[in-house]
C-alpha positions in Angstrom: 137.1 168.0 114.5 137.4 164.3 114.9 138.6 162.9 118.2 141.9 160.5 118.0 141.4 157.0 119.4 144.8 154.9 119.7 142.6 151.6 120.1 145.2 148.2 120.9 144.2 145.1 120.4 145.0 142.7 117.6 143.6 142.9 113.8 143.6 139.4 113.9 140.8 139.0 116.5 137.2 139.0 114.7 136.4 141.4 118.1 138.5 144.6 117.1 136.9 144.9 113.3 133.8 144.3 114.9 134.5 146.5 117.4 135.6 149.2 115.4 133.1 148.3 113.0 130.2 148.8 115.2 131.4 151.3 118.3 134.6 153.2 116.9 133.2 154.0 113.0 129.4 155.0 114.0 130.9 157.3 116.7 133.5 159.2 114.1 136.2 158.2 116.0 140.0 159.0 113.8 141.2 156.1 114.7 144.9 154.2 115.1 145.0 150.8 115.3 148.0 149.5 117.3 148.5 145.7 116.5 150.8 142.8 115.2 151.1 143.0 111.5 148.2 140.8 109.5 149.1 140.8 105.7 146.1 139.4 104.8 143.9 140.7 102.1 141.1 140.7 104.3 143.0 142.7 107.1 144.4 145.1 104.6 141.0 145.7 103.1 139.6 146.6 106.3 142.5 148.9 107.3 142.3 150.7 104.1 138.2 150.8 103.3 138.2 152.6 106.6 140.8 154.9 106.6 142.3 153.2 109.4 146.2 154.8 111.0 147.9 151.6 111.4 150.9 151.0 113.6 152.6 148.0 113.4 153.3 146.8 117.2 157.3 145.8 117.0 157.8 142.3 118.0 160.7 139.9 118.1 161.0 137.2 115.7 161.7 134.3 118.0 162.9 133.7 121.6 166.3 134.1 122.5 167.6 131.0 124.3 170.3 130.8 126.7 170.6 128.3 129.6 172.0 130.7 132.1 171.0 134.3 131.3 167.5 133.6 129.9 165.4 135.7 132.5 167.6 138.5 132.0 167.5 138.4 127.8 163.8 137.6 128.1 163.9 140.6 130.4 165.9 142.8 127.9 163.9 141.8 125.1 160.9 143.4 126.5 162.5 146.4 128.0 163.6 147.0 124.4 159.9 145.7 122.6 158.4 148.7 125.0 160.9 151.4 124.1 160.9 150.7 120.3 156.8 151.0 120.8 156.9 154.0 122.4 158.8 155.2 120.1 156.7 154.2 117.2 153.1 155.6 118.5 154.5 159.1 119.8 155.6 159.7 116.1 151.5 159.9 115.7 151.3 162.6 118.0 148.8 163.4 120.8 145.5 161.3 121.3 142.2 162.3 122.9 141.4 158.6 124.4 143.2 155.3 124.3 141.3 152.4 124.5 143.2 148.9 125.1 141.4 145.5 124.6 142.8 142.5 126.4 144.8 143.7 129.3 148.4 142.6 129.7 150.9 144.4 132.0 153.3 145.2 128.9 150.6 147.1 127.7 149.5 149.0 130.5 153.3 149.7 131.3 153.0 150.7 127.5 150.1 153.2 128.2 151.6 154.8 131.2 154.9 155.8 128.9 152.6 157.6 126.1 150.2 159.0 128.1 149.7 162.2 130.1 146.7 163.4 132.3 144.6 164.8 129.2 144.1 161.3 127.3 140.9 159.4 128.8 142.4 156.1 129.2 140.5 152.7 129.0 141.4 149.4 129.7 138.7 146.6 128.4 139.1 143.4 129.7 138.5 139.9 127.7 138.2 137.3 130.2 141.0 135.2 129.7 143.1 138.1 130.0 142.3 137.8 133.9 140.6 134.5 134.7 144.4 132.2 133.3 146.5 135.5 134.9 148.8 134.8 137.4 148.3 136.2 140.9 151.9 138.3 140.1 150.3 139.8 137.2 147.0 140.8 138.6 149.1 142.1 141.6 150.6 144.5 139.2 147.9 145.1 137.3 146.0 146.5 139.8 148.3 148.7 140.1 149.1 149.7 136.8 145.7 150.6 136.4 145.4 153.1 138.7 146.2 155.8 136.1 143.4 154.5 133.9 140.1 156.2 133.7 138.0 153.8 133.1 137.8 149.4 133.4 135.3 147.7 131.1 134.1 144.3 130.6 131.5 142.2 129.2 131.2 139.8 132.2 129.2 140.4 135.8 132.0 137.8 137.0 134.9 139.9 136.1 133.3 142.7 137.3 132.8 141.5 140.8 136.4 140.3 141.0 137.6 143.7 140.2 135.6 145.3 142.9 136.1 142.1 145.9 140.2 142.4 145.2 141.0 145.9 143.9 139.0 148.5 146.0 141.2 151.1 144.4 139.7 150.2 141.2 136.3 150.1 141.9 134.4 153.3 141.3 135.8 153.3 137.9 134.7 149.7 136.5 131.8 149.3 133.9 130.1 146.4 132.3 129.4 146.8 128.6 128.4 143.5 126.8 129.8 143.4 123.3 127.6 143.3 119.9 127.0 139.8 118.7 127.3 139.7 115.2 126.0 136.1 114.8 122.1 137.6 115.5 121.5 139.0 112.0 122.8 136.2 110.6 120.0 133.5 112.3 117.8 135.9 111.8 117.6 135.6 108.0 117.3 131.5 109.0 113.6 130.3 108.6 114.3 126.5 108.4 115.4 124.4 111.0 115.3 121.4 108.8 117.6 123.0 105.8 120.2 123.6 109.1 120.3 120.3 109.9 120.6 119.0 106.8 123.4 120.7 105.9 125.4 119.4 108.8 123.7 115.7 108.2 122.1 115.5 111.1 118.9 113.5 111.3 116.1 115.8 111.7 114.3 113.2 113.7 117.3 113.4 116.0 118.0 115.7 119.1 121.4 117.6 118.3 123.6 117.9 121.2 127.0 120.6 120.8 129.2 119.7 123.6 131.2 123.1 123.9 132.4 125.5 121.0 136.1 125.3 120.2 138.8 122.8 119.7 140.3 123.3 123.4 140.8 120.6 126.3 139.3 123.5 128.5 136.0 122.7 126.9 136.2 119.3 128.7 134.8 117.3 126.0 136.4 114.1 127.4 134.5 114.1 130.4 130.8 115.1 128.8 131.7 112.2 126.1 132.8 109.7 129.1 129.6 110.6 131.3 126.9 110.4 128.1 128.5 106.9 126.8 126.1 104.8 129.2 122.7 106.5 128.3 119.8 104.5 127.0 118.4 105.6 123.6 121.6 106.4 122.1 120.2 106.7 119.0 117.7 109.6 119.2 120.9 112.0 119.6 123.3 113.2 117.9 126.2 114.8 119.1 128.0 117.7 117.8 131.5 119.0 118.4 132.6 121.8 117.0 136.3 121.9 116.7 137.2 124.8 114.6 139.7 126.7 116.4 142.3 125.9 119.4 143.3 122.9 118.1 146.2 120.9 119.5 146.8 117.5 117.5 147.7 115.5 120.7 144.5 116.3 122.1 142.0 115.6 119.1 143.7 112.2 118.8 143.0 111.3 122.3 139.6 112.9 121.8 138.8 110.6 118.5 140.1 107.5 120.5 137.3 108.2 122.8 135.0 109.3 120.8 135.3 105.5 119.1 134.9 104.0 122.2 132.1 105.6 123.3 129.4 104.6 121.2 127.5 107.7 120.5 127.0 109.0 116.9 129.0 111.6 116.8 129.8 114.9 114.2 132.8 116.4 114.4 133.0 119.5 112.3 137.1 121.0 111.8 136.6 123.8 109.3 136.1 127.0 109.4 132.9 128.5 109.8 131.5 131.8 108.2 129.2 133.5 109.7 126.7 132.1 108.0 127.4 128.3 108.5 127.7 129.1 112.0 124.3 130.6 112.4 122.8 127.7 110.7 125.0 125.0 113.3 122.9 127.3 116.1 119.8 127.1 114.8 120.3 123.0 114.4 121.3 122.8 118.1 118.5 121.4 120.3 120.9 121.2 123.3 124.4 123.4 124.0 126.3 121.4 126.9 128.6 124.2 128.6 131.1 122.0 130.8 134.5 124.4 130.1 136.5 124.9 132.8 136.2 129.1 132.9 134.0 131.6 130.9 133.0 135.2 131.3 129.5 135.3 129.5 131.1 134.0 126.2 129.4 134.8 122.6 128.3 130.9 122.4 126.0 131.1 125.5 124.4 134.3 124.1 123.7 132.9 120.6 122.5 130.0 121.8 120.3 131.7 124.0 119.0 133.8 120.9 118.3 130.3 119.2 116.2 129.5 122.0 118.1 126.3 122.2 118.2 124.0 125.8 121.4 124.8 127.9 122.8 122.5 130.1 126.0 124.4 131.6 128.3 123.6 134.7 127.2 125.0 138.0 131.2 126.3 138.8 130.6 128.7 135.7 127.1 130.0 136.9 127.0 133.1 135.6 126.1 136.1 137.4 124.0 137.4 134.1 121.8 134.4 134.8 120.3 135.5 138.1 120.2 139.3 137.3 119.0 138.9 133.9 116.5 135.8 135.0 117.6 133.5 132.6 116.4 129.9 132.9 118.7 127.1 131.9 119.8 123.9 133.5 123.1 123.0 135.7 125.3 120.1 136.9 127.7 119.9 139.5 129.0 116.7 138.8 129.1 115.0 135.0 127.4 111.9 136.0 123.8 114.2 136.0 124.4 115.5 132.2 122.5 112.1 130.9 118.7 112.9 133.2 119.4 116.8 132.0 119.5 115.4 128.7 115.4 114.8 128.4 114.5 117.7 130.9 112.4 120.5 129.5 112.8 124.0 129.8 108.9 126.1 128.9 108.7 127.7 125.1 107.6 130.8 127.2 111.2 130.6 129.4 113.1 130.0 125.8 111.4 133.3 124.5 112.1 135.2 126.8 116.0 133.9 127.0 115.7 135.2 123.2 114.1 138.1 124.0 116.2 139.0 127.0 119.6 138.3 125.1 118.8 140.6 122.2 118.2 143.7 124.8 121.5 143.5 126.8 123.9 142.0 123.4 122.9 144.1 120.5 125.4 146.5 118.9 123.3 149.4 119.1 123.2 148.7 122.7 126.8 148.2 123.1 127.2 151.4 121.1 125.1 153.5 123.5 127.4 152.6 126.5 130.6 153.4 124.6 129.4 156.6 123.7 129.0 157.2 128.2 131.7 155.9 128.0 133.8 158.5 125.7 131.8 161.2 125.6 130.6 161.8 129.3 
């Protein structure tokens, strides 16, 4: 008979399907998928092609606003969110594990309602989820989390927070990197040249990304300001990719000193399947990592499979990068990105980032540990 999973996390996010794709479906999991609603054709596809339990996660339209009793309707609102939620998973009856992905306290307070002592209970964090928490939250998380069975995340960093602050919690915390999808895709790639083509790049040109997403967090400002006063300007090309987390005051600012910069710059705003965005790694000569946090993020990993140069800030250091003896290069101030610019890391070192990357970040790796996970 099949074991119920009640997995929560959003149908929106690329990381459940895959997820559930890769882990969940292999290991004949019946699953039920708590999440917000998705009426997409792609989302209902994938619900439906694999037989998946939907529950629709009950949510408020919009904020109630009232200048003096706001706390207290905020408060009520989610009093009421929870209740109608419990309400609407117990009518699936009894699960053998529950597996929640990005950890917030209405969910775990959500968990502890539905759940009794036979469900294996897993909490999975994201990175975000705790890096931008507040200290109240965490200080209730830690708590709420005492009834879970097991913690898992895909970051060394995250991990080692969770066992310097929450002793309690310690014993029962695992590190299990997540599939990267992108892998097959570059592997199919066998020209360099056609990928930078296809994003016009000048194939006599270094490529330079500075970051991966559309956010201030990424700190493109201050890689942009710091590279304006290099000599050669023209034997690079920089590359911004700006497809998601976008905020229209900050990409107008960004553009304004982008201008003012003098650098040739490529700016690229639309979405990217998955295989335009294997071909953007495989034209990348040089990945500049200056965001302000990161757990071990997808990017880094794929552009470690590329065996492309990284350049990353020495407050993210990772721990990956010392266990897993990865070699890249590191500032701790912006005003060194333009000498890291023309250092060289050895074709031997890049193989082996490649090499190294593939072992810890595959799905059938990731699948392996789940199944300790579940099953032992």
């Amino acid at each position: 008979m099949r074991k119920k999973i009640l997995l929560l996390g959003s149908i929106k996010s690329i990381y459940i399907t895959q997820f559930i794709e890769n882990v969940l479906l292999p290991l004949n999991f019946d699953i039920y998928l708590f999440s917000e609603i998705d009426e997409s054709k792609e989302a209902i596809s994938f619900v439906n092609k694999n037989n998946i339990h939907f529950i629709e996660k009950f949510v408020f339209s919009k904020k109630m606003f009232c200048p003096y009793f706001g706390k207290f309707i905020f408060f009520f609102q989610r009093i009421i969110k929870i209740a109608v939620n419990v309400k609407r998973i117990r009518k699936q009856g009894c699960f053998d594990y529950i597996n929640l992905h990005f950890v917030t306290n209405e969910d775990l307070l959500l968990i502890n309602f539905i759940s009794n002592s036979n469900v294996k209970k897993v909490a999975t964090y994201w990175g975000s989820d705790f890096f931008r928490a507040s200290k109240l939250s965490l200080f209730f998380k830690r708590f709420l989390l005492r009834n879970f069975d097991v913690i898992t995340t895909d970051s060394l960093s995250i991990y080692n927070l969770i066992y310097d602050k929450w002793p309690y919690n310690r014993i029962k915390t695992e590190v299990i990197y997540f599939g990267v999808s992108l892998f097959n895709y570059i592997d199919k790639i066998n020209s360099v040249e056609k990928c930078k083509a296809f994003f016009s790049i000048d194939k006599s040109k270094v490529a330079v990304a500075i970051g991966y997403n559309a956010k201030k967090e990424q700190q493109h400002e201050q890689v942009i300001k710091a590279l304006s006063n290099i000599e050669n300007k023209n034997q690079y090309v920089f590359i911004l990719q700006l497809t998601y987390g976008k905020d229209r005051d900050y990409l107008s600012h960004l553009n304004k000193i982008i201008s003012e910069s003098g650098l040739n710059v490529i700016t690229i705003d639309e979405f990217l399947s998955y295989e335009k965005l294997a071909m953007l790694r495989v034209a990348t000569d040089i990945f500049i990592n200056a965001q302000t946090t990161d757990a071990f993020c997808n990017s880094i990993k794929e552009y470690f499979y590329t065996k492309t140069r990284i350049i990353s800030a020495i407050w993210l250091h990772y721990p990956e990068i010392d266990l897993y003896n990865f070699t890249i290069k590191e500032f701790s101030d912006f005003s060194e990105i333009p000498f890291l610019l023309s250092s060289k890391i050895d074709d031997n070192a890049l193989d082996f980032n490649k090499n190294n990357i593939k072992n810890i970040s595959s799905w059938d790796s990731c699948k392996k540990s789940w199944s300790e996970i579940f099953f032992d």
